[in-house]
N, C-alpha and C positions, 0 to 999 in steps of 0.2 A: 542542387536540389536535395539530392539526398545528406549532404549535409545539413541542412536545415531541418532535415526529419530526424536524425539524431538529440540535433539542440533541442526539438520541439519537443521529444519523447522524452529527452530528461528533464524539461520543463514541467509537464504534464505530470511524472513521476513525482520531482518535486514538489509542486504544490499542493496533489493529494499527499503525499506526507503530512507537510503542514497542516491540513486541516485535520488528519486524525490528532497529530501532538497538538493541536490548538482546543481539539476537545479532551484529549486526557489529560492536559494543564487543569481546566477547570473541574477534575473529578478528585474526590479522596481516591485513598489507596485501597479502601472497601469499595468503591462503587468501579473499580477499574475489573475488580473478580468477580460483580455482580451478574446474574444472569435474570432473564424474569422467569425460567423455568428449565428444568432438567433436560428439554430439549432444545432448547436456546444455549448459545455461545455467548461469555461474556466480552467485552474488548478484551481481556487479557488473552481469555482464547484463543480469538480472531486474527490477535497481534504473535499469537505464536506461532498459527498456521502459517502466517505468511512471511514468519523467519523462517520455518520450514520450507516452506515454496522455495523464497529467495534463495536460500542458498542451494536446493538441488538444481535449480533452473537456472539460474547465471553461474555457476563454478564450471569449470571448463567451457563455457556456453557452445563454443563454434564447434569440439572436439567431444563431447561425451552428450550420451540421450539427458534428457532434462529431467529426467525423476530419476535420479541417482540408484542405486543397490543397496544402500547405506541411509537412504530414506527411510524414514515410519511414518508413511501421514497418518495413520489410526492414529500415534500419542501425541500428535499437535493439539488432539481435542480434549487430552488429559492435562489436568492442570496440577503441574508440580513444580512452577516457578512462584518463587515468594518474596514480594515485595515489588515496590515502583524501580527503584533500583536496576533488581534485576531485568524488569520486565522493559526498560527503557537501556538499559546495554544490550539485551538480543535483539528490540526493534533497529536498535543502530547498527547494528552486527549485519543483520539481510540485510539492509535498506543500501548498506557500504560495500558490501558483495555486489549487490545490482551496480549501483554507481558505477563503481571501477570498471564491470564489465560492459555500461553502455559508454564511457569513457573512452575506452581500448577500440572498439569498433571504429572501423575508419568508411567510406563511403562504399568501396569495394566489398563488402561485408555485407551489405543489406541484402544482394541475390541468391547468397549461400544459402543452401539448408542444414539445417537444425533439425534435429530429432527430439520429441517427446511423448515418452511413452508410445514408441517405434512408430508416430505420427509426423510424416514429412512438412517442415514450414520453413519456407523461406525467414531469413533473419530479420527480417520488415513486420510479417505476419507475425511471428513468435513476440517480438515487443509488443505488438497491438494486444495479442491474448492476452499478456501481462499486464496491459494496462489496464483493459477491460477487467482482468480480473481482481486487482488491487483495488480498483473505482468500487467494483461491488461491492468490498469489504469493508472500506473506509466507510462505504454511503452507511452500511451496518453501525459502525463505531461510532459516527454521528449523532445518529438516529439513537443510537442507547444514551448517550450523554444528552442527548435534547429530552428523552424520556426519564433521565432521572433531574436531571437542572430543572427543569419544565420551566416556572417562571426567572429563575436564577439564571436562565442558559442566557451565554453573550453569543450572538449569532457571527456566525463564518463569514457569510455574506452580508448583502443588503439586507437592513432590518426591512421589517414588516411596515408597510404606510410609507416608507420610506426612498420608493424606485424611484419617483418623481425627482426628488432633492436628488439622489446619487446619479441619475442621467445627466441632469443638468451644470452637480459639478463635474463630470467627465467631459462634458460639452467645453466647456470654461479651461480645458487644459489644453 
């Protein structure tokens, strides 16, 4: 069983991946820095914070608190990475940090606790947090790319008018 919650966590992990790189494929390299306002986060922002996360939170996972010492979350929200480039090697950077360490995890691992930010979670709870909290931000990175594509955006999902046709060809499978 708890095997299966691993696969699934990395499944889950996975796909919200994809659908942020499926929306920042369709953006320039100007709309990836774009914010609508000085208190808004652009995806590039969004995408830093949560190389910031990933790696304080999965590097030693089982053996060190989850917000490092060596953390800055304040300058995840400062923007001094330039280019898509750079901005798609640090997404790969956390995203491969996570991987490896929900990889490594074997079934015996899920009851242990983990410390974050000297808050006790079992290894099961602590991925849920993470997952929960990566969903939020991706649903963010989305949502900016649907607001700047507006009629240009290729949707993630099932298009619009469309559930009917896409039930029926899953039916058909």
């Amino acid at each position: 069983m708890n095997t299966e919650y691993l696969k699934s966590a990395r499944k889950i992990f996975s796909d919200y991946k994809r659908m942020a790189e499926k929306t920042m494929e369709q953006l320039s390299e100007k709309q990836l820095y774009w914010a609508p306002d000085k208190e808004s986060n652009s995806i590039a922002i969004i995408a830093k914070h949560l190389w910031g996360n990933m790696r304080s939170r999965w590097t030693n996972f089982l053996t060190e608190d989850g917000e490092k010492p060596w953390r800055n979350r304040d300058t995840e929200f400062e923007m001094d990475w330039k280019g898509r480039d750079t901005l798609m090697q640090k997404w790969e950077e956390g995203w491969q940090i996570m991987f490896n360490t929900i990889d490594s995890l074997k079934e015996t691992d899920l009851d242990k606790t983990v410390l974050t930010r000297g808050e006790q979670n079992t290894v099961l709870e602590a991925i849920n947090r993470q997952i929960a909290h990566y969903a939020s931000h991706i649903g963010q990175i989305v949502y900016l790319g649907k607001m700047m594509k507006q009629e240009d955006w290729h949707t993630l999902s099932i298009a619009r008018g469309k559930s009917k046709e896409f039930n029926e060809k899953m039916m058909k499978k």
